[in-house]
C-alpha positions as CSV (number, residue, x, y, z in Angstrom):
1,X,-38.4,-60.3,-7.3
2,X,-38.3,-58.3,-4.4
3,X,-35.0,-56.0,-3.3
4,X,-33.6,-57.2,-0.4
5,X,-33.9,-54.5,2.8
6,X,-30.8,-55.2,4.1
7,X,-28.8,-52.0,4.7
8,X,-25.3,-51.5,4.8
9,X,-23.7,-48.9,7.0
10,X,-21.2,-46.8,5.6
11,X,-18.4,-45.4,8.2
12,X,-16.8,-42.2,7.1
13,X,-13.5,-41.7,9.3
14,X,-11.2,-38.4,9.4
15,X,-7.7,-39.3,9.4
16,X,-4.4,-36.8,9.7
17,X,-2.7,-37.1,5.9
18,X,0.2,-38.1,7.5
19,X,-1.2,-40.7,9.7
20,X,-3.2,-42.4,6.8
21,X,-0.2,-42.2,4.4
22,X,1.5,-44.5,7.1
23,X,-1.4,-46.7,7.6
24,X,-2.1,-47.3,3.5
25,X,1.9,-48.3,3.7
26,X,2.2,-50.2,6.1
27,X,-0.7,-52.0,5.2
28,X,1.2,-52.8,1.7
29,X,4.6,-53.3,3.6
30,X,2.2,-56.4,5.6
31,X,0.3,-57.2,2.4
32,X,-3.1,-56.5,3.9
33,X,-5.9,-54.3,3.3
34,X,-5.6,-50.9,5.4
35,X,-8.9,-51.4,6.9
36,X,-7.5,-55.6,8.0
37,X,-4.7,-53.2,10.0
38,X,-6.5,-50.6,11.5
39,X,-9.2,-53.7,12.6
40,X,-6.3,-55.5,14.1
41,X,-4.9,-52.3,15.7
42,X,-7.9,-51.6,17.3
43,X,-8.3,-55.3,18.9
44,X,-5.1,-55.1,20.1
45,X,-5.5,-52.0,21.9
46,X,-9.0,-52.8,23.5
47,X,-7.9,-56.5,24.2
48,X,-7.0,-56.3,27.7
49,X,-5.4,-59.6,27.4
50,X,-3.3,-58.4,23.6
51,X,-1.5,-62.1,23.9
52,X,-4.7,-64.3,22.4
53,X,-5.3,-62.6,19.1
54,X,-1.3,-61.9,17.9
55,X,-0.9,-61.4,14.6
56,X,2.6,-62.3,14.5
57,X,3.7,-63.7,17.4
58,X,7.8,-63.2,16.7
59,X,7.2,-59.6,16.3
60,X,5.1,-60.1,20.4
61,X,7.6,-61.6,21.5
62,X,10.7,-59.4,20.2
63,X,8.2,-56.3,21.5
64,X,8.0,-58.2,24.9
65,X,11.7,-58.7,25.1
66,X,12.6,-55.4,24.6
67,X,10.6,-54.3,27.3
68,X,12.2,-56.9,29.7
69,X,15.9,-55.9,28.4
70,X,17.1,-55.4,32.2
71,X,15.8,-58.6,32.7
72,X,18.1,-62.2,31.9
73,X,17.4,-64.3,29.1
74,X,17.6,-67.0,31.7
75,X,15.4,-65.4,34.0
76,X,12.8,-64.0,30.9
77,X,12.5,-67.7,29.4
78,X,11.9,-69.1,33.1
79,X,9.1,-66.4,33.3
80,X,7.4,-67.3,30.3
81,X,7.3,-71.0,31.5
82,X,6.0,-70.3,34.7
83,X,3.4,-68.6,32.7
84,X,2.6,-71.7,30.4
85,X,2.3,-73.9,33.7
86,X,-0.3,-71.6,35.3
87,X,-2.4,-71.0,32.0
88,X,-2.5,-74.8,31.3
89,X,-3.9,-76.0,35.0
């Protein structure tokens, strides 16, 4: 039997210590692989819109709200509505 000739592609990346420390336990505190985290990392920071592939959508919304903190809860719920009517017509 022939080999096959596919080839992989190995990626060497240089990380800080420090920085990859927190990556490998995080990635445990979520239960994922450290690569699965630095993959969704990445998407989320090249996404321009970062609301279609959240990962945990309490964690978006909390992040959202704290961003909007001078904002009411009134008002901030009546802003994500509006939203949900204009992306649905």
């Amino acid at each position: 039997m022939a080999r096959s000739s596919l080839k992989r592609e190995k990626w060497t990346l240089s990380f800080d210590p420090h920085l990859k420390d927190f990556l490998v336990k995080t990635a445990k505190r979520r239960g994922v692989y450290p690569v699965t985290l630095l993959e969704q990392i990445v998407k989320e920071k090249f996404n321009p819109f970062g609301h279609a592939d959240v990962g945990d959508s309490v964690a978006y919304v909390r992040m959202l709200r704290r961003h909007a903190r001078k904002r009411s809860d009134k008002s901030f719920l009546k802003g994500i509505r509006a939203w949900q009517r204009s992306a649905s017509s």
